[in-house]
C-alpha positions as CSV (number, residue, x, y, z in Angstrom):
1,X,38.4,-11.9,-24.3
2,X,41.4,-13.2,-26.6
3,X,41.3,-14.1,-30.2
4,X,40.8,-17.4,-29.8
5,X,37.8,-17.3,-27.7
6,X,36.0,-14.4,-29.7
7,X,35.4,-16.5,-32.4
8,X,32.8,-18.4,-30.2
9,X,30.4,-15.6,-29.1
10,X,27.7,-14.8,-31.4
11,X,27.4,-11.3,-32.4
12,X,25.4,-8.4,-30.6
13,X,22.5,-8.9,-33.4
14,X,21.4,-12.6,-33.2
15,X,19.4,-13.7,-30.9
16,X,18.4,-17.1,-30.0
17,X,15.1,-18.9,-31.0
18,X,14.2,-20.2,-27.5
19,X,14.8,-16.6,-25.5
20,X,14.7,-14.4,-27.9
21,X,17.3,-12.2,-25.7
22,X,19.9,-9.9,-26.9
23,X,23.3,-11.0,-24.9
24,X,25.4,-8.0,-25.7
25,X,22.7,-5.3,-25.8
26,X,21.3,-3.4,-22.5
27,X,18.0,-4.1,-24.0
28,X,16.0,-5.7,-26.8
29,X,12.5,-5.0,-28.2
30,X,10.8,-7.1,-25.8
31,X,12.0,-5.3,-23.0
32,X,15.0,-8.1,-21.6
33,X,18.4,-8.1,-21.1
34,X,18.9,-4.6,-18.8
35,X,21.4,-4.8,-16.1
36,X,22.8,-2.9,-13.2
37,X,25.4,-1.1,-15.3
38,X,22.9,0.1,-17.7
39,X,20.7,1.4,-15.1
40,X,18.1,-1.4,-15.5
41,X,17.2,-0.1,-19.0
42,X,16.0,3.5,-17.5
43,X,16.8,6.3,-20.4
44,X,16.0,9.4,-18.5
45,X,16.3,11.4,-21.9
46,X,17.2,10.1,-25.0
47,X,18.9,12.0,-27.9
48,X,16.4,14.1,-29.2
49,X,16.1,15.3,-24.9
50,X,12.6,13.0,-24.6
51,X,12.0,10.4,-22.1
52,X,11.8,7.4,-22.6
53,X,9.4,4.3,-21.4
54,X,11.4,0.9,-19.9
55,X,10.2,-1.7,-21.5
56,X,10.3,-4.4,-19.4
57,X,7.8,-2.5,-16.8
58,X,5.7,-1.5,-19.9
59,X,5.7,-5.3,-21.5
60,X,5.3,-7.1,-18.3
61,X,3.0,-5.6,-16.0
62,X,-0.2,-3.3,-16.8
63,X,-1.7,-0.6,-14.9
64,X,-5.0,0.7,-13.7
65,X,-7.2,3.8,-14.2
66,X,-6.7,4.4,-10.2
67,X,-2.6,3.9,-9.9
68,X,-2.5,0.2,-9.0
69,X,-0.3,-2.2,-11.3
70,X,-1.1,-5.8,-12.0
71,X,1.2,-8.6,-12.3
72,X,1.1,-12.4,-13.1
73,X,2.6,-15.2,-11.5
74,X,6.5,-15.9,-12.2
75,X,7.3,-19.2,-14.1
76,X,3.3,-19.8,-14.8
77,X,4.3,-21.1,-18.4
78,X,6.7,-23.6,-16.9
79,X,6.3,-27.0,-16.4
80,X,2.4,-27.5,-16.8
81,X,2.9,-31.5,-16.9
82,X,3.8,-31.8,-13.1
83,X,1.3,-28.8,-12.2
84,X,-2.0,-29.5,-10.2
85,X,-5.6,-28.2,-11.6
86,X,-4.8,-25.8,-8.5
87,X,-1.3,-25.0,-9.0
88,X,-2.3,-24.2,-13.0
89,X,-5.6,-22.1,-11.6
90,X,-3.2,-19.9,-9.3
91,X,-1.2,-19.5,-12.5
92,X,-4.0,-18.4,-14.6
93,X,-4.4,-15.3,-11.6
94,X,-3.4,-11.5,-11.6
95,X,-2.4,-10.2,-8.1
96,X,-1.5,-6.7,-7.5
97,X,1.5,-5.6,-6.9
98,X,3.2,-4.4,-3.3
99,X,3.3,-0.8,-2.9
100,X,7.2,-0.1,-2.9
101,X,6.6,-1.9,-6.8
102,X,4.0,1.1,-7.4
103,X,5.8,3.7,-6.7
104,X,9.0,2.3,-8.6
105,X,6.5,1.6,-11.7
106,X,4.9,4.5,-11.5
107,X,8.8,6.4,-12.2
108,X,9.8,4.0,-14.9
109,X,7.2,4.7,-17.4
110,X,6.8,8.4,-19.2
111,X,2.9,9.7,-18.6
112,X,1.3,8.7,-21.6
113,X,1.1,5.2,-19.9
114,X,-0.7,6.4,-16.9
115,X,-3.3,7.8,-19.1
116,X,-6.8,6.9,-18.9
117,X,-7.6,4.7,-22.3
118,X,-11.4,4.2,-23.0
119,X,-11.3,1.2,-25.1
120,X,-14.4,-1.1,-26.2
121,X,-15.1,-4.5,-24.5
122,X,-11.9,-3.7,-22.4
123,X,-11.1,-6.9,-20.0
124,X,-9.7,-4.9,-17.2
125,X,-13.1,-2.7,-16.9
126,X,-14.3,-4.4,-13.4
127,X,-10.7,-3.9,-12.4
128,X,-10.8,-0.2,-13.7
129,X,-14.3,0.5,-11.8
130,X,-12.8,-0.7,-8.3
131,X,-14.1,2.1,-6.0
132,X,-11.6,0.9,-3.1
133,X,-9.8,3.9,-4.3
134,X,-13.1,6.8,-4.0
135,X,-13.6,4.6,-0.7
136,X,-10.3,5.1,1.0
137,X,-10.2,9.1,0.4
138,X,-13.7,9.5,1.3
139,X,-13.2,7.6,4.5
140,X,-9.8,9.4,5.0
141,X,-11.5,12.8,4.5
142,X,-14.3,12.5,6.7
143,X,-12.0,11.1,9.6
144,X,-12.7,14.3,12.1
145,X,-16.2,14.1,11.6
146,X,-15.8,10.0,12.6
147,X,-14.3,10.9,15.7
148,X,-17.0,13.4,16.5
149,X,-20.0,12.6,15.6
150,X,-19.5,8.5,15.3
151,X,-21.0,6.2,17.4
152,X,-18.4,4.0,18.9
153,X,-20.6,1.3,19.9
154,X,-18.2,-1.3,17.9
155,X,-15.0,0.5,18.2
156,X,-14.0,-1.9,20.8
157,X,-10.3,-1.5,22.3
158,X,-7.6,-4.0,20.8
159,X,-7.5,-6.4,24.2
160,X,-3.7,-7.9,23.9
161,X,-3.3,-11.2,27.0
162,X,0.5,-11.2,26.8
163,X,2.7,-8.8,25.3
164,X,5.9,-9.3,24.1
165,X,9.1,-8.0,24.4
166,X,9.5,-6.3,20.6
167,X,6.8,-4.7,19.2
168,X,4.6,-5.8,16.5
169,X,2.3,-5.3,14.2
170,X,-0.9,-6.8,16.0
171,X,0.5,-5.0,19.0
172,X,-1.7,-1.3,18.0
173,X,-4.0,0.8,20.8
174,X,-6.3,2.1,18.1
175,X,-8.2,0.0,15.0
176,X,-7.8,2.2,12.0
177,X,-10.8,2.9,9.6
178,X,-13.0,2.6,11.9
179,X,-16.7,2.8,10.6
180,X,-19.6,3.5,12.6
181,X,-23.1,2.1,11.9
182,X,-24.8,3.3,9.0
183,X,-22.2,5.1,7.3
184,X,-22.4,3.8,3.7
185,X,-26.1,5.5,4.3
186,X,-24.6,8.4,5.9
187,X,-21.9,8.6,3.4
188,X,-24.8,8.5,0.6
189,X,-27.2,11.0,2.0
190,X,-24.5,13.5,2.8
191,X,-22.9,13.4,-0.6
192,X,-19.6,12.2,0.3
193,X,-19.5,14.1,3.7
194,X,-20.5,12.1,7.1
195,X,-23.7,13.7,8.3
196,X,-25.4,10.8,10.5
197,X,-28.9,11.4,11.9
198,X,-27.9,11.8,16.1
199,X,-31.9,11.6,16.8
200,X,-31.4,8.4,16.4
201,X,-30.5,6.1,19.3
202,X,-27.8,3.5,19.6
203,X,-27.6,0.6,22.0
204,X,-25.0,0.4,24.7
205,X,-22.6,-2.4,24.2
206,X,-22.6,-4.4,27.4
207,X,-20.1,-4.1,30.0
208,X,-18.4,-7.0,30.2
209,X,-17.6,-6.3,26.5
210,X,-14.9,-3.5,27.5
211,X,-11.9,-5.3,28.5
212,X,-9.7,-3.7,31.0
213,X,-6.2,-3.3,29.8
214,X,-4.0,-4.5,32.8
215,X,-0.4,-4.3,31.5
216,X,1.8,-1.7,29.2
217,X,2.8,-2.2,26.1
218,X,6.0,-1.1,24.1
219,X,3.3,0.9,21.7
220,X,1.4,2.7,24.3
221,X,5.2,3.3,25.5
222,X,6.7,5.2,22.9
223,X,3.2,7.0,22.2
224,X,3.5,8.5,26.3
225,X,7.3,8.7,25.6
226,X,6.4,10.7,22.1
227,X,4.0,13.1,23.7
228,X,5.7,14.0,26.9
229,X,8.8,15.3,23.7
230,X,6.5,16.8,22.0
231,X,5.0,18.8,25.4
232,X,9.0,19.7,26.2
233,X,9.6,20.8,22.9
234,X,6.3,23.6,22.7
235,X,7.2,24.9,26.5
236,X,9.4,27.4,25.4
237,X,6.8,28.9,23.5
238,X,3.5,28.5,25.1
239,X,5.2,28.5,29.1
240,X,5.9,25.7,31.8
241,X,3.5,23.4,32.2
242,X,3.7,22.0,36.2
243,X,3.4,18.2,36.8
244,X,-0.4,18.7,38.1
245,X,-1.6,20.1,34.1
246,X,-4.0,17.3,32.6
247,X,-1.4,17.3,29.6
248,X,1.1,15.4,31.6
249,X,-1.2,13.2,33.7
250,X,-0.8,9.2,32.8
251,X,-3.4,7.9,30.5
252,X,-6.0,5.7,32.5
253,X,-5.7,1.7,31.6
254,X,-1.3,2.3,31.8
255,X,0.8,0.8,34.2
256,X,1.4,4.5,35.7
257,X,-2.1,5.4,35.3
């Protein structure tokens, strides 16, 4: 800047009324104002060697008991007058955050954030007690025992009409988290380990209920083209398998099989 233009910048210590933001600081005490060059405000140890907190994860968003992070709507303070009574109840909303967000969070604060905080009439207690989190590693655990002992009577197979050419996200060969019936009871009874009763007996789904699967998709593809690499690769240590071994055969419902 030349002389004659310094003289219209305010200096590094005011800051405005409306934004309360520091222009030529990295970051305020309100947690604005960090930029590219300054690492977004990230002081990976300051000068007595301790890490530091960013503020503007810390002032901004808060996070659970069971790692998620909550967030509010950007812009929900801003024009109100031309708002609807739906648009200014979707502003009045927390949403949680995407999981790339969580992990990036989760590295920008120091620990004592992520610590569990016990504090009277908290607001955030029913989000704190969400059990989604016990539910997921519990169902995640007992997976083998699913597959083995699990009645499939509503696994049903994902029936796709028309595939296309790329693949996508509906286009999958297996639903994942599958849970048999009764296995909150199950769950319950076995203490957190899937024990179900097999004396009792299950219906048969009807037949016409199992679609036949008439065409291949790019999915089921790459799985055969994934397992016939991973046979190649384990032949030099367990011997050659010939083309008759049931490990090579094409699975039933493919266009080879």
């Amino acid at each position: 800047c030349t002389a004659s233009t310094q003289k219209f910048l305010l200096p590094a210590s005011i800051t405005t009324v409306i934004s309360k933001r520091t222009y030529f600081s990295s970051m305020d005490e309100i947690g604005r104002g960090e930029c590219a060059k300054d690492a977004y405000g990230i002081t990976l140890y300051d000068k007595d060697g301790k890490r530091t907190t960013l503020k503007g994860v810390e002032n901004r968003f808060k996070r659970l008991d069971w790692g998620m992070w909550l967030r509010v709507r950007g812009g929900r303070d801003k024009k109100h007058w031309k708002k609807s009574m739906r648009q200014l109840r979707e502003c009045e909303m927390h949403y949680f955050c995407r999981p790339y967000h969580n992990r990036r969070f989760d590295l920008a604060v120091a620990s004592e954030i992520k610590e569990m905080r016990h504090i009277p009439d908290d607001p955030y207690r029913v989000y704190n007690d969400i059990s989604y989190q016990n539910h997921y590693a519990i169902r995640h655990k007992n997976s083998v025992r699913i597959r083995k002992y699990g009645n499939n009577i509503y696994n049903w197979s994902v029936f796709q009409a028309h595939y296309k050419k790329q693949i996508r996200k509906v286009d999958k060969t297996k639903r994942g988290r599958y849970e048999p019936p009764k296995y909150q009871k199950a769950i319950a009874d076995g203490d957190g380990v899937y024990t179900p009763d097999l004396s009792i007996p299950y219906d048969t789904p009807a037949p016409h209920y199992q679609l036949e699967q008439r065409m291949q998709s790019l999915v089921t593809l790459k799985e055969e083209q994934k397992f016939r690499r991973f046979i190649k690769r384990h032949e030099k240590y367990v011997g050659y398998l010939s083309q008759t071994s049931p490990l090579k055969l094409p699975v039933h419902g493919t266009l080879t099989g």
